[in-house]
Each structure stands twice: as structure tokens, then as C-alpha cells.
PyMOL Python script that loads the backbone (N, CA, C, O; Angstrom):
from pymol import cmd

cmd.read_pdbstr("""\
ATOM      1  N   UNK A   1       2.571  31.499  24.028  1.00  0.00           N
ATOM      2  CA  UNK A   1       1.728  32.188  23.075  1.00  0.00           C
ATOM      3  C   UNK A   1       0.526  32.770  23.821  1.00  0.00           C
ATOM      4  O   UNK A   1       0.107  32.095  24.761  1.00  0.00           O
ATOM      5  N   UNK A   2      -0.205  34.132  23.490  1.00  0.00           N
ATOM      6  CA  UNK A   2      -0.819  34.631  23.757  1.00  0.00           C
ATOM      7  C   UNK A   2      -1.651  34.386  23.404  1.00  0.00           C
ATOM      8  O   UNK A   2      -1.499  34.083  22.221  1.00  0.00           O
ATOM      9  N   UNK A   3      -2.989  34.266  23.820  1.00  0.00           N
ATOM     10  CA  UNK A   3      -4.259  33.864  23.009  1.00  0.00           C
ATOM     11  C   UNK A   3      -5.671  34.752  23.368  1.00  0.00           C
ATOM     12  O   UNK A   3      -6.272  34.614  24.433  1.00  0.00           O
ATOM     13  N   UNK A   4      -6.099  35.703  22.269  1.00  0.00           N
ATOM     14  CA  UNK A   4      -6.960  36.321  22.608  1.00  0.00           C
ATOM     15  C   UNK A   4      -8.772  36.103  22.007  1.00  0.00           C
ATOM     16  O   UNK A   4      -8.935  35.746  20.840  1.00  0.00           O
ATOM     17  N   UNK A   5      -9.598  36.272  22.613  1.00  0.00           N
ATOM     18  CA  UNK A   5     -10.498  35.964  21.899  1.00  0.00           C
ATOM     19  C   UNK A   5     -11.257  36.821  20.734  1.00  0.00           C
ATOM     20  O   UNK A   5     -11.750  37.927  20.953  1.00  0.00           O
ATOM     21  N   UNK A   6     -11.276  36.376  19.875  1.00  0.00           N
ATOM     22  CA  UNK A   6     -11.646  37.323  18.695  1.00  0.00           C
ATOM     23  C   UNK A   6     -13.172  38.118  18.856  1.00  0.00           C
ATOM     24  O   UNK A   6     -14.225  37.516  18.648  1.00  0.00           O
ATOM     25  N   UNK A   7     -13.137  39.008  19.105  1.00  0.00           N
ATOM     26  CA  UNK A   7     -14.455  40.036  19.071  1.00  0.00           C
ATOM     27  C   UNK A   7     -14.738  40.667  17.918  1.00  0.00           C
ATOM     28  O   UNK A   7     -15.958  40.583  17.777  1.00  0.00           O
ATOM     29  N   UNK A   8     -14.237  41.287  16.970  1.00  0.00           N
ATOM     30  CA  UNK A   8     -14.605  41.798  16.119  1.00  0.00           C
ATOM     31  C   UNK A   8     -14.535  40.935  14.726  1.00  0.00           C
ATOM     32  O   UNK A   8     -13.857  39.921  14.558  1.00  0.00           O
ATOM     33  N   UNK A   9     -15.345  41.535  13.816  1.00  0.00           N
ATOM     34  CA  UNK A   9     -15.656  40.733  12.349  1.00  0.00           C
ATOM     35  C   UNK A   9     -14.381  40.253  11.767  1.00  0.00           C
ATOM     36  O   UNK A   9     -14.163  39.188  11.189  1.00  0.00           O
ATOM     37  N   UNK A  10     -13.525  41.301  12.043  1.00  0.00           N
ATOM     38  CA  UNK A  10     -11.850  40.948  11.470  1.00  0.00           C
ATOM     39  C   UNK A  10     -11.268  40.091  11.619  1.00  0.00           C
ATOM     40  O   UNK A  10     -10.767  39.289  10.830  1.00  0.00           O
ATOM     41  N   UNK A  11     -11.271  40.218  13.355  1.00  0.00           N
ATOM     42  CA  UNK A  11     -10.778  38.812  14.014  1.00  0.00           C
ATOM     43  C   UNK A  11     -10.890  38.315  14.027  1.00  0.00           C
ATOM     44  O   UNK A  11      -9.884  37.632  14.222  1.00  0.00           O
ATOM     45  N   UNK A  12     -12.364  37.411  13.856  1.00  0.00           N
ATOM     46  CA  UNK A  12     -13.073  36.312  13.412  1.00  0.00           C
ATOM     47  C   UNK A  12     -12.889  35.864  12.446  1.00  0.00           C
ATOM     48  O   UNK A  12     -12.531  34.694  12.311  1.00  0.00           O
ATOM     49  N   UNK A  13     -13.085  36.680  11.490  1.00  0.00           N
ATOM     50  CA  UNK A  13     -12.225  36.063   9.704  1.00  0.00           C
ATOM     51  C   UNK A  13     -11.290  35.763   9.806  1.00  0.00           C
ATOM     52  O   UNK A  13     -11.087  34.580   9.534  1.00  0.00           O
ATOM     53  N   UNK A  14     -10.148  36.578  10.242  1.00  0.00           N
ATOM     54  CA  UNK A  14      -8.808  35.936  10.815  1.00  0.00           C
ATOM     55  C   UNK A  14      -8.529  34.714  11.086  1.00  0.00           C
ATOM     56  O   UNK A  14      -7.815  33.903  10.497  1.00  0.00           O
ATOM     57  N   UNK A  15      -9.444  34.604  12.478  1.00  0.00           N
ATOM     58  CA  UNK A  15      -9.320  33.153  13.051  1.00  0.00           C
ATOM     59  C   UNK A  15      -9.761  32.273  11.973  1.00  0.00           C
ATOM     60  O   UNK A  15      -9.035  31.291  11.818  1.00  0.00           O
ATOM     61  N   UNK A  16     -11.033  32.393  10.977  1.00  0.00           N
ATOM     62  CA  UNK A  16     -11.580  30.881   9.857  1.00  0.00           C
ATOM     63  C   UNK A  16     -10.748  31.158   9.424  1.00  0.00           C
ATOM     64  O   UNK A  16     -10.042  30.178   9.659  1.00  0.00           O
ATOM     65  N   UNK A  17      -9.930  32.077   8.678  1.00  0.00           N
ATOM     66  CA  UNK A  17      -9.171  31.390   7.170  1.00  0.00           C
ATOM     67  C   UNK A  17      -8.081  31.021   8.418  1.00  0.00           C
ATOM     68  O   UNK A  17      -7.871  30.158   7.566  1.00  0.00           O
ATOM     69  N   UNK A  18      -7.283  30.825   9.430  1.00  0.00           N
ATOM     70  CA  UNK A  18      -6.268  30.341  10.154  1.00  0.00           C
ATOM     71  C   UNK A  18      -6.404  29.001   9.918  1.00  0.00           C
ATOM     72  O   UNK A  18      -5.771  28.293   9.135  1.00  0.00           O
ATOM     73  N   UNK A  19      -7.646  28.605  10.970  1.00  0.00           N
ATOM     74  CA  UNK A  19      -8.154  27.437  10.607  1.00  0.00           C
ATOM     75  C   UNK A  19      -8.370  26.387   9.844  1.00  0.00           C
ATOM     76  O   UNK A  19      -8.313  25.162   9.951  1.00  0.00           O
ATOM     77  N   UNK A  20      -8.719  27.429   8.791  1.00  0.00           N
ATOM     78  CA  UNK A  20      -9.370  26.612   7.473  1.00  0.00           C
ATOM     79  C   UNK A  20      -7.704  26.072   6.632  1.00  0.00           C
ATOM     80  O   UNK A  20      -7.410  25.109   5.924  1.00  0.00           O
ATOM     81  N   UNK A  21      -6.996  27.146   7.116  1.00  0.00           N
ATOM     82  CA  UNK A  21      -5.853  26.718   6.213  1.00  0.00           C
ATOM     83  C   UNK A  21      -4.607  25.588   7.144  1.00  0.00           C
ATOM     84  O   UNK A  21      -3.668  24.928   6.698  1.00  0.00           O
ATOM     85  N   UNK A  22      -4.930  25.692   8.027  1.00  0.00           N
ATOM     86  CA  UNK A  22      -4.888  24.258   9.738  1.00  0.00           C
ATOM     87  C   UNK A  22      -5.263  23.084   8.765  1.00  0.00           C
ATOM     88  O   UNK A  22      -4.505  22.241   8.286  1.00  0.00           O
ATOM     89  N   UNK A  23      -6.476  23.216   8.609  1.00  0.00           N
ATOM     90  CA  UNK A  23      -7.302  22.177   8.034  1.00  0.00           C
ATOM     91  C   UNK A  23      -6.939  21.643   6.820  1.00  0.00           C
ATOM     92  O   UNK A  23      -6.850  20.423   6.958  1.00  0.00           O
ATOM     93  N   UNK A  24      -6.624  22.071   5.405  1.00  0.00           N
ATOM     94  CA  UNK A  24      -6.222  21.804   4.381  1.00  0.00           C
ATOM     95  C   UNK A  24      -5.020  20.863   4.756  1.00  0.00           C
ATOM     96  O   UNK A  24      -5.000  19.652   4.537  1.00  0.00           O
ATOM     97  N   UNK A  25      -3.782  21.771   5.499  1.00  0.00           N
ATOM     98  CA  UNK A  25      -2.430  20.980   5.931  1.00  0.00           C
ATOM     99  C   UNK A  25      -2.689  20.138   6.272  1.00  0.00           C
ATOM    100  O   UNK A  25      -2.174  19.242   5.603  1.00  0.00           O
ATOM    101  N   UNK A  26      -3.498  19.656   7.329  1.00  0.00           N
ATOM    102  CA  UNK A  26      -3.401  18.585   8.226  1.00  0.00           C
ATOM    103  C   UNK A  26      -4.505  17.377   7.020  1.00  0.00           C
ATOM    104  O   UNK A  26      -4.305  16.163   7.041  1.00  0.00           O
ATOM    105  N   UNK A  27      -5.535  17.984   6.131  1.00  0.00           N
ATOM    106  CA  UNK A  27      -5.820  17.068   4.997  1.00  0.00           C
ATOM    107  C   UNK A  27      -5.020  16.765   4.189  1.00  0.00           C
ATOM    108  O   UNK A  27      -5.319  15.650   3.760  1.00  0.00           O
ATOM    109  N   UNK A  28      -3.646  17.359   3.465  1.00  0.00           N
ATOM    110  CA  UNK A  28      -3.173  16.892   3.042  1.00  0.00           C
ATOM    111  C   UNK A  28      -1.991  15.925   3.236  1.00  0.00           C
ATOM    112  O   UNK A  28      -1.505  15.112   2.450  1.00  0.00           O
ATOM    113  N   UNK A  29      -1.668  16.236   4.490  1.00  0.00           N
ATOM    114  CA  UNK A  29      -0.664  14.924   5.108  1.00  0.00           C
ATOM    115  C   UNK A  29      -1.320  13.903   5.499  1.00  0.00           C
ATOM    116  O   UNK A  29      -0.704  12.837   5.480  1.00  0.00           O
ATOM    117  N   UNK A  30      -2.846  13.895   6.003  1.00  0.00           N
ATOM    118  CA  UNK A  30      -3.345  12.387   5.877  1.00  0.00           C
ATOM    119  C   UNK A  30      -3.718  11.445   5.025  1.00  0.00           C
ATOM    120  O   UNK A  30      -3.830  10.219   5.055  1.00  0.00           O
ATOM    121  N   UNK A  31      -3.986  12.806   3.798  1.00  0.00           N
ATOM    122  CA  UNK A  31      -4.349  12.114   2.024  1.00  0.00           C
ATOM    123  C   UNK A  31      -2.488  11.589   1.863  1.00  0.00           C
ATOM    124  O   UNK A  31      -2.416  10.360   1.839  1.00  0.00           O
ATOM    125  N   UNK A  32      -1.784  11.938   1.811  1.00  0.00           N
ATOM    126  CA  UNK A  32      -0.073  11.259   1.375  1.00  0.00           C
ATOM    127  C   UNK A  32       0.045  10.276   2.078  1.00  0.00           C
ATOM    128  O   UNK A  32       0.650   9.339   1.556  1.00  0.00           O
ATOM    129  N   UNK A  33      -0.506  10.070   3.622  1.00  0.00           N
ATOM    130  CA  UNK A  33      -0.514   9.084   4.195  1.00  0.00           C
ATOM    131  C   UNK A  33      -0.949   7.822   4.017  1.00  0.00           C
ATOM    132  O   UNK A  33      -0.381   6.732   4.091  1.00  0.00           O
ATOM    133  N   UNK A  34      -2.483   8.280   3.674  1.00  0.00           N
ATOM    134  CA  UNK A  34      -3.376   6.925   3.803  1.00  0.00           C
ATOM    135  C   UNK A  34      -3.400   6.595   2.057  1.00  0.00           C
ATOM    136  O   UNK A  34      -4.109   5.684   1.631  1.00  0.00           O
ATOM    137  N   UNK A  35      -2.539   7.449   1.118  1.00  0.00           N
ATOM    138  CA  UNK A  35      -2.657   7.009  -0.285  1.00  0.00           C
ATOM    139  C   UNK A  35      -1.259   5.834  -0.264  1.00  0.00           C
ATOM    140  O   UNK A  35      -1.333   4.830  -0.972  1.00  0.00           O
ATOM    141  N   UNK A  36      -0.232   6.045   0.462  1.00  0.00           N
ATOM    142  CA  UNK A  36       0.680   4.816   0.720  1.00  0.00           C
ATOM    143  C   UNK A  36       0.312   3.814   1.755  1.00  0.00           C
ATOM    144  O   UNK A  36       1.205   3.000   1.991  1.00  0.00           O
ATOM    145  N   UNK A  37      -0.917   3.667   2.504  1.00  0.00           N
ATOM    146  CA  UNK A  37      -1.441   2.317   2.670  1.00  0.00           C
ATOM    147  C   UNK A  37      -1.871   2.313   1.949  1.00  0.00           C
ATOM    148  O   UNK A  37      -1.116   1.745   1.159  1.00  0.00           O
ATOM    149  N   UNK A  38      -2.541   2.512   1.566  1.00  0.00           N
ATOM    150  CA  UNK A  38      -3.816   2.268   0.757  1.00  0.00           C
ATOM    151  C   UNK A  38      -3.040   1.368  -1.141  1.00  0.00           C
ATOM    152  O   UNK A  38      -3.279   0.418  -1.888  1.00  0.00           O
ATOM    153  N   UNK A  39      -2.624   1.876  -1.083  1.00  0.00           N
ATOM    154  CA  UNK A  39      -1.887   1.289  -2.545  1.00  0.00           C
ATOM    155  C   UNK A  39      -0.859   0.160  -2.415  1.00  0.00           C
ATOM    156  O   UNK A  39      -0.439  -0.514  -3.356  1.00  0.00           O
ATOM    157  N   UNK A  40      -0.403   0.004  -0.739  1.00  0.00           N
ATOM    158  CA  UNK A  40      -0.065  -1.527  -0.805  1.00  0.00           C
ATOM    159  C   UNK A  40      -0.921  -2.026  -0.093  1.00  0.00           C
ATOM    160  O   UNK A  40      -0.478  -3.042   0.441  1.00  0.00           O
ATOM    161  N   UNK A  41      -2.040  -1.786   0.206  1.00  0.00           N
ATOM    162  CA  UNK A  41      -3.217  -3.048   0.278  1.00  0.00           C
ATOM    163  C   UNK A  41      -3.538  -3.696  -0.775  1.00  0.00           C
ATOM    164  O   UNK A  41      -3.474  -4.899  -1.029  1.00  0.00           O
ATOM    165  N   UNK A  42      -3.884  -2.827  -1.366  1.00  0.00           N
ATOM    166  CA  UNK A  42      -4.394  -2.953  -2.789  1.00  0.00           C
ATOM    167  C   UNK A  42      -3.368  -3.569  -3.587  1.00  0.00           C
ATOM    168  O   UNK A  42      -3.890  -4.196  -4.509  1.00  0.00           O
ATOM    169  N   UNK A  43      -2.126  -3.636  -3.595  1.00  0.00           N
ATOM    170  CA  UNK A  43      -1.129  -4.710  -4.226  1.00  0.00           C
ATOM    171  C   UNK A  43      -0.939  -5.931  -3.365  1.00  0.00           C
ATOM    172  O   UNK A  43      -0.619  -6.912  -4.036  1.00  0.00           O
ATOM    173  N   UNK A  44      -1.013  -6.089  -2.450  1.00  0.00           N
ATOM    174  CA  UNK A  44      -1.166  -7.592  -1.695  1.00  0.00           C
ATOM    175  C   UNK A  44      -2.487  -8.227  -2.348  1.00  0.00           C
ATOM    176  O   UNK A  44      -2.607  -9.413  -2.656  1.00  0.00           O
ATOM    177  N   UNK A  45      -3.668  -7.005  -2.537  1.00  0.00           N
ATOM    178  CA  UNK A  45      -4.628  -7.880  -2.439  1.00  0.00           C
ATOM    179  C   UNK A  45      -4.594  -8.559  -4.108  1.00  0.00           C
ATOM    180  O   UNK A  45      -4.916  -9.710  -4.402  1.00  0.00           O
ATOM    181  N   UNK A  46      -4.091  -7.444  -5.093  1.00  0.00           N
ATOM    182  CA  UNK A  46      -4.089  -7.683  -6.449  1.00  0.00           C
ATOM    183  C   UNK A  46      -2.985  -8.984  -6.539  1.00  0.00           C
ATOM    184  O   UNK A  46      -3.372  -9.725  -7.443  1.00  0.00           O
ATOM    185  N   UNK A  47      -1.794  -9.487  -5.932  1.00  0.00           N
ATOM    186  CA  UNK A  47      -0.774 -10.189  -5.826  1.00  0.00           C
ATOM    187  C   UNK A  47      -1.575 -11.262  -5.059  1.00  0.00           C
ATOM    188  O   UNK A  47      -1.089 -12.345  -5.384  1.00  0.00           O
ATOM    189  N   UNK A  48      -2.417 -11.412  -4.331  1.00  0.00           N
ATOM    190  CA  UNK A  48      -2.671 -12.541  -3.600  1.00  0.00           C
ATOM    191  C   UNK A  48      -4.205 -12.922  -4.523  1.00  0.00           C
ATOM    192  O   UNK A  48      -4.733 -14.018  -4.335  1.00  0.00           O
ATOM    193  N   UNK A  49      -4.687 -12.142  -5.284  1.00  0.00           N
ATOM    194  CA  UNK A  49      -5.625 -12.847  -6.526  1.00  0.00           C
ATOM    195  C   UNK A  49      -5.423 -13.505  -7.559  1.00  0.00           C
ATOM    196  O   UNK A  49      -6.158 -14.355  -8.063  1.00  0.00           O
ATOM    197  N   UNK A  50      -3.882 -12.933  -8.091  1.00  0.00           N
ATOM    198  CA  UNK A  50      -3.504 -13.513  -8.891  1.00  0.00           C
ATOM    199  C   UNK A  50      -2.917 -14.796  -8.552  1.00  0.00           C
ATOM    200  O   UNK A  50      -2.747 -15.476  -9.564  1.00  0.00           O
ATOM    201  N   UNK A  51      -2.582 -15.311  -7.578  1.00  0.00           N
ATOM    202  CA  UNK A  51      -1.780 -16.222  -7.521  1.00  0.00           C
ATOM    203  C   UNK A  51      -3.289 -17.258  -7.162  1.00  0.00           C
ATOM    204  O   UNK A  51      -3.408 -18.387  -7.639  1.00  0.00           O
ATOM    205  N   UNK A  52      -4.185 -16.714  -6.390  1.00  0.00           N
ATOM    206  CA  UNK A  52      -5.356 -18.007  -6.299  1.00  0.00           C
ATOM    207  C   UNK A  52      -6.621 -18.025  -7.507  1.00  0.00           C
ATOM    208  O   UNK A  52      -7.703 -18.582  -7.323  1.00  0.00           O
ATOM    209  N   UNK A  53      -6.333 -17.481  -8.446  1.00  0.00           N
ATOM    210  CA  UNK A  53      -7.186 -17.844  -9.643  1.00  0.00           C
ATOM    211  C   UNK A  53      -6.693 -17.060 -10.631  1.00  0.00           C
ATOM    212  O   UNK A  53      -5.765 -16.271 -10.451  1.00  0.00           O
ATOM    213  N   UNK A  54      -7.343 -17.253 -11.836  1.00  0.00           N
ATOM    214  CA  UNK A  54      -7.343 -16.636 -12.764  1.00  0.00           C
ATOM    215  C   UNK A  54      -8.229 -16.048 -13.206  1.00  0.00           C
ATOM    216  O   UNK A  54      -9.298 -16.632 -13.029  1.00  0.00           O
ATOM    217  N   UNK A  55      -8.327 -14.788 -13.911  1.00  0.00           N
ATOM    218  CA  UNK A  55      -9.006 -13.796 -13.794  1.00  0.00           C
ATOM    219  C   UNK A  55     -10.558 -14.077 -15.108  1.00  0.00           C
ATOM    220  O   UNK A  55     -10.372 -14.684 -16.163  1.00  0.00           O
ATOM    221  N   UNK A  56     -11.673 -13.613 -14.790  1.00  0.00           N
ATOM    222  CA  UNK A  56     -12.678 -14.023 -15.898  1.00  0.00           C
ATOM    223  C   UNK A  56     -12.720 -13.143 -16.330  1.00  0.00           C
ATOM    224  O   UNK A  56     -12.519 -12.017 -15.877  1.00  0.00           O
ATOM    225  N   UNK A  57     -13.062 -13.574 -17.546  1.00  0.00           N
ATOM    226  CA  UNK A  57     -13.163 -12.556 -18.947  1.00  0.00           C
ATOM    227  C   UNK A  57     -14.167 -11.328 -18.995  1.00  0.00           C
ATOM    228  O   UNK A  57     -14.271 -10.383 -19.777  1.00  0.00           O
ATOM    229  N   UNK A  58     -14.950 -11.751 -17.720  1.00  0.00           N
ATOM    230  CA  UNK A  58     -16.403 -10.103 -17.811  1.00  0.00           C
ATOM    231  C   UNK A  58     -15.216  -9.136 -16.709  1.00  0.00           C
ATOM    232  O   UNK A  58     -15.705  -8.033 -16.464  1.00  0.00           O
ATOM    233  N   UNK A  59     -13.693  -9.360 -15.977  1.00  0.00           N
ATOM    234  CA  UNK A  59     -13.933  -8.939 -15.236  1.00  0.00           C
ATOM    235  C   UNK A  59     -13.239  -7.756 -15.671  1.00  0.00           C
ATOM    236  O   UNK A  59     -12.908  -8.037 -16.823  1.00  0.00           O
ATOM    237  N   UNK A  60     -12.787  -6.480 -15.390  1.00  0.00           N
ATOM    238  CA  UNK A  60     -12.159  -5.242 -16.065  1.00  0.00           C
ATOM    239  C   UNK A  60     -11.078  -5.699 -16.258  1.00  0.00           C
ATOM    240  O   UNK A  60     -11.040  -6.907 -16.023  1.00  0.00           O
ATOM    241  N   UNK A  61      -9.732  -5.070 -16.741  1.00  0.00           N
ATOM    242  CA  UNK A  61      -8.064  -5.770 -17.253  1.00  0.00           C
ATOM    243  C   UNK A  61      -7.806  -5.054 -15.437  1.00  0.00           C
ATOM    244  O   UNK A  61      -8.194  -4.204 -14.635  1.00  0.00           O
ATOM    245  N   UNK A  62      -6.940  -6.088 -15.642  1.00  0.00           N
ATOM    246  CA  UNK A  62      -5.797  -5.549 -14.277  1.00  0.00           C
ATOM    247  C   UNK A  62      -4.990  -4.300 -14.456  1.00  0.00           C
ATOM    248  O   UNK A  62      -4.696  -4.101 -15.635  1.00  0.00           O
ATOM    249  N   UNK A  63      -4.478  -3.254 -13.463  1.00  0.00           N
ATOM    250  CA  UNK A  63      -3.123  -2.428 -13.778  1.00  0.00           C
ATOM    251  C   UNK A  63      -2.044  -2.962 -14.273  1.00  0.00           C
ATOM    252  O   UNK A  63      -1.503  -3.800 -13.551  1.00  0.00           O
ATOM    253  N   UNK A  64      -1.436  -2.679 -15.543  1.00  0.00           N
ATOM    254  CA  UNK A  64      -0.766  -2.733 -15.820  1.00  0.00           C
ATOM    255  C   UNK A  64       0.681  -3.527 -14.689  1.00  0.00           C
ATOM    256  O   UNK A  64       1.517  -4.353 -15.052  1.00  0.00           O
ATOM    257  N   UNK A  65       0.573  -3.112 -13.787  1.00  0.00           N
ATOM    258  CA  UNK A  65       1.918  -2.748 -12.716  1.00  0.00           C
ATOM    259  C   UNK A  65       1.656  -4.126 -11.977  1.00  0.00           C
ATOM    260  O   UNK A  65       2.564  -4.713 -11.388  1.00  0.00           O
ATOM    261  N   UNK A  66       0.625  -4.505 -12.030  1.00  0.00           N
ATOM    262  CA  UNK A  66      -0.156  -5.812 -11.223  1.00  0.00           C
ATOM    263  C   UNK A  66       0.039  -7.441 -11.816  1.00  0.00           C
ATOM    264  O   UNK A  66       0.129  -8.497 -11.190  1.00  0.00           O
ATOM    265  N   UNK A  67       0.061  -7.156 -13.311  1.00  0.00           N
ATOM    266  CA  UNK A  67      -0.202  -9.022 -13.565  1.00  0.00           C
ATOM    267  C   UNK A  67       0.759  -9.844 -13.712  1.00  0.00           C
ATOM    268  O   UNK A  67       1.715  -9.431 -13.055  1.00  0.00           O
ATOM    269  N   UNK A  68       1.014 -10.871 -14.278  1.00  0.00           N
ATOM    270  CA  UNK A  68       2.187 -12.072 -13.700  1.00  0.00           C
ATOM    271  C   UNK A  68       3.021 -11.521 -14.671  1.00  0.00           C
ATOM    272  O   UNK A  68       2.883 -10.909 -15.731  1.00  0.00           O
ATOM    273  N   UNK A  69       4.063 -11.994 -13.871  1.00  0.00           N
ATOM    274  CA  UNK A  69       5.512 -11.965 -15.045  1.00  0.00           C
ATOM    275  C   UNK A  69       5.788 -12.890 -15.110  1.00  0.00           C
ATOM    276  O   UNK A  69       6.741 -13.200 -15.826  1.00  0.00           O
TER     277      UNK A  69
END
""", "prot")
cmd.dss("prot")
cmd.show_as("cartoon", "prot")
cmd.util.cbc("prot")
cmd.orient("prot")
């Protein structure tokens, strides 16, 4: 690949929205990423509360998807 340096106003715009749209992609494959850790942390941690106490009454309801069967 050829790579030239952008001199004029055009080219320069060129190059940000390139970039900028670089940027979105590469945000949205790390948001899909880190939303599937992130949601089995958060079920170990909801699965490993429930099993060492029981929950107090000031505290919000659990997800649905979370409490004992």
C-alpha cells in the first residue's frame, strides 16, 4: 500500500472520517467483547451471593435470570 501524506483540506477530511470510522469498528468489537465478560462475571458473582447469604430486604430484587431455583 501506498501511503501519502495528506496536504490539502480534502485529504485531511478524508484521512478523520477514515479514522474516525477505524475507530467506531474497533469500539464496537471491544464493546461485544468486554459485554460477554463482563456478564459472566457478573453471574458468578450473582451465583456465588446467592449461595453465601440471603438477600436483605432494603436491597434492590435480583435479575430475574439470577435467583434460586
Amino acid at each position: 500500500m501506498f501511503c501519502q501524506i495528506a496536504i490539502t483540506r480534502q485529504e485531511k477530511n478524508v484521512a478523520a472520517k477514515y479514522w474516525e470510522q477505524q475507530r467506531k469498528i474497533a469500539e464496537s468489537i471491544r464493546d461485544s467483547y468486554d459485554k460477554v465478560n463482563e456478564d459472566d462475571y457478573h453471574e458468578k458473582f450473582y451465583k456465588r451471593f446467592m449461595i453465601l447469604s440471603e438477600r436483605p430486604d432494603f436491597f434492590e430484587p435480583m435479575p430475574k435470570n439470577c435467583r434460586k431455583k
